[in-house]
NUGU-11459 format. One line per field, with one value per residue: x negated, y negated, z negated of N, C-alpha, C in turn; residue number from 1. Coordinates in Angstrom, 1 decimal. Atoms other than C-alpha are relative to their C-alpha. Layout:
BEGIN
n.xx: (X; ...)
n.yy: (Y; ...)
n.zz: (Z; ...)
ca.xx: (X; ...)
ca.yy: (Y; ...)
ca.zz: (Z; ...)
c.xx: (X; ...)
c.yy: (Y; ...)
c.zz: (Z; ...)
i: (NUM; ...)
REM end
This chain:
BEGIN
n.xx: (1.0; 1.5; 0.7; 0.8; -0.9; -0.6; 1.2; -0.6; -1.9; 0.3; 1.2; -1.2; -0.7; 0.8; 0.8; -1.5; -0.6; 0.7; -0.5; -0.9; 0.5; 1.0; -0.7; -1.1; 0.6; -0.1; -1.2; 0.1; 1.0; -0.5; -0.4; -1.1; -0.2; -0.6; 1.0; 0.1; 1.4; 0.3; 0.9; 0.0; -1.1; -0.4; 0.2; -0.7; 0.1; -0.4; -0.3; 1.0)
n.yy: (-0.1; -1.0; -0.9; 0.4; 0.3; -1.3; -0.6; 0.2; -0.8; -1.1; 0.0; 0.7; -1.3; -1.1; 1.1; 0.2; -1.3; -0.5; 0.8; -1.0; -1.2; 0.3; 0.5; -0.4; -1.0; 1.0; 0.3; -1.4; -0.5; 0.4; -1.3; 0.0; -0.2; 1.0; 0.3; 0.2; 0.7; 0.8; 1.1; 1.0; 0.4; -1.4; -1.2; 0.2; -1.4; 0.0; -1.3; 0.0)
n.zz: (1.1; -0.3; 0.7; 2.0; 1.0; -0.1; 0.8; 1.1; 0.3; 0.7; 2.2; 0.9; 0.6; 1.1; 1.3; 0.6; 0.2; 0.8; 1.0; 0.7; 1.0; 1.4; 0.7; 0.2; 0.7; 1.5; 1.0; 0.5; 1.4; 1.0; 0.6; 0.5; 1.0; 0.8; 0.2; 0.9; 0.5; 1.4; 0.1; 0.6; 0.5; 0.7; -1.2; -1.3; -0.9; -1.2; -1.0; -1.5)
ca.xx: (1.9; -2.2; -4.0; -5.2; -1.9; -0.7; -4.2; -3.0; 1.0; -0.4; -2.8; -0.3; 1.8; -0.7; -1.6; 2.5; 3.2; -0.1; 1.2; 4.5; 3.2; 0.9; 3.2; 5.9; 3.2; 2.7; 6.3; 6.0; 3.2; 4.8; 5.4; 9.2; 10.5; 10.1; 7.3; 6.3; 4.2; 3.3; 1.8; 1.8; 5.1; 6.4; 7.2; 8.7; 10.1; 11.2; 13.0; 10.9)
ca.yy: (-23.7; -22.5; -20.3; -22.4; -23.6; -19.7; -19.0; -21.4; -20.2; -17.0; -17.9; -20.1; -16.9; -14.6; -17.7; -18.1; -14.1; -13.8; -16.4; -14.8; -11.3; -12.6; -14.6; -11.7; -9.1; -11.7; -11.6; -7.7; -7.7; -9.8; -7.9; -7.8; -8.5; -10.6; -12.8; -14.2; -16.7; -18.4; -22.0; -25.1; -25.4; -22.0; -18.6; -19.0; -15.8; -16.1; -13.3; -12.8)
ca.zz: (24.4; 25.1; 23.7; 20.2; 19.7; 19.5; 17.6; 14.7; 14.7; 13.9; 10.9; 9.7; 9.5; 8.1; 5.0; 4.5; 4.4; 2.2; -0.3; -0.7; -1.3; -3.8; -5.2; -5.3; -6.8; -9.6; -10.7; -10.7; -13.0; -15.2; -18.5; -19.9; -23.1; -26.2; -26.8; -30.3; -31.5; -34.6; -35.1; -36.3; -36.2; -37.5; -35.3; -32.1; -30.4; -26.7; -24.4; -21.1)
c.xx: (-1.3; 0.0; -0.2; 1.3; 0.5; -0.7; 0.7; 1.3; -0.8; -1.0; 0.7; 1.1; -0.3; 0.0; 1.8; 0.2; -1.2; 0.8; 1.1; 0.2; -0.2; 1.2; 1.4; -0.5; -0.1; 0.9; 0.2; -0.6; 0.5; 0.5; 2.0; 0.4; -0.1; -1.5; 0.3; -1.1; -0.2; -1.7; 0.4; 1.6; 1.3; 0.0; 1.1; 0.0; 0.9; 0.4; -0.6; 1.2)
c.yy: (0.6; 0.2; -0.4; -0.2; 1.5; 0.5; -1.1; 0.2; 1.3; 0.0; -0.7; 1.2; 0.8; -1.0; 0.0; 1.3; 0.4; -0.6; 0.7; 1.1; -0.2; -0.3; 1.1; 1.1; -0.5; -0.1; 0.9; 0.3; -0.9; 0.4; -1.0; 0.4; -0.9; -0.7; -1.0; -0.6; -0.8; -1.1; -0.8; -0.2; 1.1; 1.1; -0.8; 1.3; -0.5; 1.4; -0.2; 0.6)
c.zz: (0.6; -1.0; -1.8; -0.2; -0.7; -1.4; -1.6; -0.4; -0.6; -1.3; -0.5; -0.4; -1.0; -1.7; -0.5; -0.6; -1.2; -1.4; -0.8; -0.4; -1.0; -1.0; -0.7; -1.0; -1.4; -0.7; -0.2; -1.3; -1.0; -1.5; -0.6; -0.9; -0.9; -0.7; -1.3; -0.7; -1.5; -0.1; -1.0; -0.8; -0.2; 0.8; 0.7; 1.0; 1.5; 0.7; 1.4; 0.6)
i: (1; 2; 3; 4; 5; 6; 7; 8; 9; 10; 11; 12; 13; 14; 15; 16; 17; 18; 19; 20; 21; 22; 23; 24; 25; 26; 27; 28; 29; 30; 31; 32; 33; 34; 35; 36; 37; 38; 39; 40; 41; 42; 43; 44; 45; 46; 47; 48)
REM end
């Protein structure tokens, strides 16, 4: 392997491991519990 190949393995690391932080912070903030809506087509409660 040179040098660039090495230089893109490692930004392809950093862009993978960002993603799935993000992605894992995102299911944190999530809120939990019972969501409740009302439309057209009457209420609709859902459990989160």
């Amino acid at each position: 392997m040179n040098r660039s190949n090495i230089l893109w393995l490692v930004i392809g690391m950093l862009a993978v491991t960002t993603v799935l932080l993000g992605y894992q912070f995102y299911q944190s903030q999530q809120r939990q519990g019972v969501e409740i809506s009302i439309g057209e087509g009457g209420v609709s409660i859902q459990e989160r």
